[in-house]
C-alpha positions in Angstrom: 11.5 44.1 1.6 12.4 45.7 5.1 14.6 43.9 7.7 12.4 42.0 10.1 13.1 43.0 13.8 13.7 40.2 16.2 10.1 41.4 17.9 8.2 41.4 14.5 9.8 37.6 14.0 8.4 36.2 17.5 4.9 37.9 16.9 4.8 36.3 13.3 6.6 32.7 14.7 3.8 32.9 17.4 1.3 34.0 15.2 1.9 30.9 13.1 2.2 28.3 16.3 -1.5 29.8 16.9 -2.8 29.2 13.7 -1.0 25.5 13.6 0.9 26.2 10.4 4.2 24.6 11.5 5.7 24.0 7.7 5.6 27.9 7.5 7.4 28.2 10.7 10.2 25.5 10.0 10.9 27.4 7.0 10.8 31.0 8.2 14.4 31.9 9.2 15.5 30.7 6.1 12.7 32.4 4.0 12.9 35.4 5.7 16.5 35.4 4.8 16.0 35.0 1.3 13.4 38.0 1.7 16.0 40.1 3.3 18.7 39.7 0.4 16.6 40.5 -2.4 15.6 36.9 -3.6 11.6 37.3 -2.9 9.5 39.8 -3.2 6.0 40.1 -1.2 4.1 38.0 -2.7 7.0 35.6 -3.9 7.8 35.8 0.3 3.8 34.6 0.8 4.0 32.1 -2.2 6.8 30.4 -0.8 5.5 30.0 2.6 2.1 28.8 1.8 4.1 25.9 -0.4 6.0 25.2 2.7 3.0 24.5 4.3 1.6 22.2 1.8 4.5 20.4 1.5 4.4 19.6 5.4 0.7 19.1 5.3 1.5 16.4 2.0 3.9 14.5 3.7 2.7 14.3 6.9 -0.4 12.8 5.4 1.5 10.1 3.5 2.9 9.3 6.8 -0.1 8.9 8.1 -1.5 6.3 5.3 1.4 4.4 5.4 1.5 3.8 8.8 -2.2 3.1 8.7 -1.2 0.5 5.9 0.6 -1.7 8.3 3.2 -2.9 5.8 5.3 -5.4 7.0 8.5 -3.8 4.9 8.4 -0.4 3.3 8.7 -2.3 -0.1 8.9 0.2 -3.4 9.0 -0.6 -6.9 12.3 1.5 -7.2 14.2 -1.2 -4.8 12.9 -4.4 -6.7 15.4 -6.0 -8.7 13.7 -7.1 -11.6 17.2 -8.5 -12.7 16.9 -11.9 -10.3 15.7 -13.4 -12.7 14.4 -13.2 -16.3 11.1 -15.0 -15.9 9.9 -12.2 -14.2 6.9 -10.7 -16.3 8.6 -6.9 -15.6 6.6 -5.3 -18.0 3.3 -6.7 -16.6 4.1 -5.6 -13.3 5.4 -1.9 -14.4 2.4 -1.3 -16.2 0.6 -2.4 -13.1 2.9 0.8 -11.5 0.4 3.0 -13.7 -2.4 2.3 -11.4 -5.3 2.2 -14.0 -6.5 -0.8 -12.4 -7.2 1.7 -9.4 -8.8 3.9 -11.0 -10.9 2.1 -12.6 -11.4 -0.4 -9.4 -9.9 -3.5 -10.5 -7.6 -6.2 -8.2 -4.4 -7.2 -8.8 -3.4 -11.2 -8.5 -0.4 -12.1 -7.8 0.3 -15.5 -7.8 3.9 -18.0 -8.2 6.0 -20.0 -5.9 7.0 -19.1 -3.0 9.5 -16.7 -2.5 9.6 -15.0 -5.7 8.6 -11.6 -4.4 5.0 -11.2 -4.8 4.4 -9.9 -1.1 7.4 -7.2 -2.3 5.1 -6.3 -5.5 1.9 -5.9 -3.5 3.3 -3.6 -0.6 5.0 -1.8 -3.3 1.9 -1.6 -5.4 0.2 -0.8 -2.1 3.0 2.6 -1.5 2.1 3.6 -4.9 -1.3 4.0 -4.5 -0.8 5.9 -1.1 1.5 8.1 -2.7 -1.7 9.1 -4.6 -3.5 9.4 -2.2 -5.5 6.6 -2.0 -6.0 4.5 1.9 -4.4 1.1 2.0 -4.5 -1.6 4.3 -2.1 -4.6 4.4 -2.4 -8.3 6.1 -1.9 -11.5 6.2 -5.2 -13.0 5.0 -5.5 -15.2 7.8 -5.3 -12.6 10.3 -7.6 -10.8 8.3 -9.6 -13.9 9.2 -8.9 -13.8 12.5 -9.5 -10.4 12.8 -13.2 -11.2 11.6 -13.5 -14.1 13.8 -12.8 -12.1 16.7 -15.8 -9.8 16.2 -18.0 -12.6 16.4 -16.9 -13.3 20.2 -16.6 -9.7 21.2 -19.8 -8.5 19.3 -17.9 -6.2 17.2 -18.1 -8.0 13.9 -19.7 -5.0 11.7 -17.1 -2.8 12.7 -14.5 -4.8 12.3 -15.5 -5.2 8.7 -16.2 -1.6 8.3 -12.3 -0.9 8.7 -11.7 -4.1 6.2 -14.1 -2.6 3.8 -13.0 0.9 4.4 -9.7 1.4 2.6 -9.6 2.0 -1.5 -6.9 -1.0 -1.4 -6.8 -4.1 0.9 -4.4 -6.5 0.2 -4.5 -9.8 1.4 -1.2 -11.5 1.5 -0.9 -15.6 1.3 -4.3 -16.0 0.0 -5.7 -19.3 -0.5 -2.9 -21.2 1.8 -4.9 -24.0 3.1 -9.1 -25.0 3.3 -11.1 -22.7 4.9 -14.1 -23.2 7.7 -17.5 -22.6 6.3 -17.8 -19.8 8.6 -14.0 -18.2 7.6 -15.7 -18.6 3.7 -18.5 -16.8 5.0 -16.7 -14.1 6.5 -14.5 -13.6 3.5 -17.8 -13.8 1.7 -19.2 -10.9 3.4 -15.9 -8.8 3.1 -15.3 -9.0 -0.6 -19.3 -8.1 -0.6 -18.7 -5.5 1.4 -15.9 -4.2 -0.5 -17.6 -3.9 -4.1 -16.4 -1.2 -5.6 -13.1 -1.1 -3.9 -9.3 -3.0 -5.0 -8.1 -5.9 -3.8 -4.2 -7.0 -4.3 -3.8 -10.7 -3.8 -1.2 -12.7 -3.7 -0.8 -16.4 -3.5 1.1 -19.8 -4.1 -1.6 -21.3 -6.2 -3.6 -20.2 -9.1 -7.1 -18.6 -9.1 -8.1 -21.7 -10.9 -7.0 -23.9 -7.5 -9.1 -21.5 -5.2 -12.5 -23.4 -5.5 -11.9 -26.4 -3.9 -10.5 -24.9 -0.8 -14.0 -23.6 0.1 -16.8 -25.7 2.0 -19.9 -24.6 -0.6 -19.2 -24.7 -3.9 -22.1 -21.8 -4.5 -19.9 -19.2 -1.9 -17.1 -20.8 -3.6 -18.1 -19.6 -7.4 -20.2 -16.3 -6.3 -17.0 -14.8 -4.6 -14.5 -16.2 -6.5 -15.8 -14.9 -10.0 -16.3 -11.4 -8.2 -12.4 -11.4 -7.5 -11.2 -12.9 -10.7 -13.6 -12.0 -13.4 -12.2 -8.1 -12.4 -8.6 -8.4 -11.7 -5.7 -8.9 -13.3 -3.4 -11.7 -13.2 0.3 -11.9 -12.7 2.2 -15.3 -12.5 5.3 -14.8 -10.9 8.6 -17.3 -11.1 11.6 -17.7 -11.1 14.4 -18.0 -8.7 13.4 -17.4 -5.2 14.1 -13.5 -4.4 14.5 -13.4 -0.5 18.2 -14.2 -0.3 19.5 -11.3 -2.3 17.4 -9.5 0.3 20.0 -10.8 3.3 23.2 -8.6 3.1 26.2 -10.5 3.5 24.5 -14.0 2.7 25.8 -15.3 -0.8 23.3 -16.3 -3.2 23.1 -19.7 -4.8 20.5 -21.3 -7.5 19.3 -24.5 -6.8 19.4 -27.1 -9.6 15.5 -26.8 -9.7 15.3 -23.1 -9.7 17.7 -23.6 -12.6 15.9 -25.4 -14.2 12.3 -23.5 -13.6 
């Protein structure tokens, strides 16, 4: 290939600022180098570009979904330690990493003490699935409730469930903390409805089985819950509690009731 002038480099740079394909222009110097000692040919020289581009275009879209996700730590698989403690069901939870339950459009239930790293799980389970492409959205559940409520006062109720409904993944972290209103039960009635078809990740201090009585009907009670929990699947988590291996410089200590869980 033929030295490139410095004129034929600004048409081509401005070229490509015109045509919005910035990963090829990050990368042209150094391609054009490479093209300039022998290591690319002409097509090998377009090849390589047009990958630049995709690569950019790739990650800037996972950017983009995780930031819509809202996590509240960027939690990964890779940086649990699975070694805090033996009870964990590791295996369970790495086969979970496979996402078949997203492909197939099954929920994930997360449940155990507290502080045994279910929200870390879920977020992580969450990046996984945006590193496939897939939308997520993370919250608190009672925000999500919230959230809900809100649209009832400003009138924008529908579309705030659109967005709920919207993403291929919505977890809802601390599910099931405390009783809800009849018209919360009704709202989360309406999303879970709304989302049929889509995944939830759940995670919560008390089992499925200790959901019912925590809503006002019994009949919203049993048609949503055996929607969630008739397609999901279950992970107990326990064990020691895994948030103070996450403080650097605190030293860790077991309990005589962790011990002995």
């Amino acid at each position: 290939m033929t030295a490139v002038t410095v004129t034929d480099r600004s048409a081509l740079a401005a070229a490509l600022r015109e045509l919005k394909l910035s990963g090829m222009l990050g990368t042209l110097d150094a391609r054009l180098a490479q093209a300039h000692a022998g290591e690319l040919g002409h097509l090998d020289f377009l090849q390589v570009l047009c990958q630049d581009e995709i690569s950019r275009r790739e990650s800037m879209s996972l950017q983009r979904r995780i930031r819509r996700a809202r996590f509240e730590t960027q939690a990964t698989l890779e940086g649990f330690d699975f070694g805090t403690s033996p009870k964990l069901p590791a295996a369970q939870i790495r086969d979970l990493a496979a996402l078949r339950w997203l492909h197939a459009r099954e929920s994930v239930i997360l449940y155990g003490p507290v502080g045994v790293g279910k929200s870390h799980i879920a977020q992580s389970l969450g990046h996984l699935a945006i590193r496939h492409g897939a939308d997520v959205r993370f919250l608190k559940t009672s925000r999500a409730l919230a959230h809900l409520a809100g649209g009832h006062a400003d009138h924008t109720w529908h579309k705030r469930l659109g967005e709920l409904a919207r993403p291929a993944v919505l977890i809802l972290d601390d599910f099931a903390m405390r009783e809800l209103t009849a018209a919360q039960a009704d709202d989360l009635y309406e999303l879970i409805t709304e989302r049929a078809g889509g995944s939830l990740v759940l995670t919560s201090n008390r089992a499925p089985q200790d959901w019912y009585p925590l809503f006002p009907n019994p009949v919203v009670a049993e048609s949503l819950l055996d929607r969630v929990i008739n397609n999901s699947h279950q992970v107990f988590m326990t064990g020691p509690s895994y948030r103070p291996r996450k403080r650097p410089g605190k030293r860790v200590t077991t309990t005589a009731r962790e011990a002995t869980q």
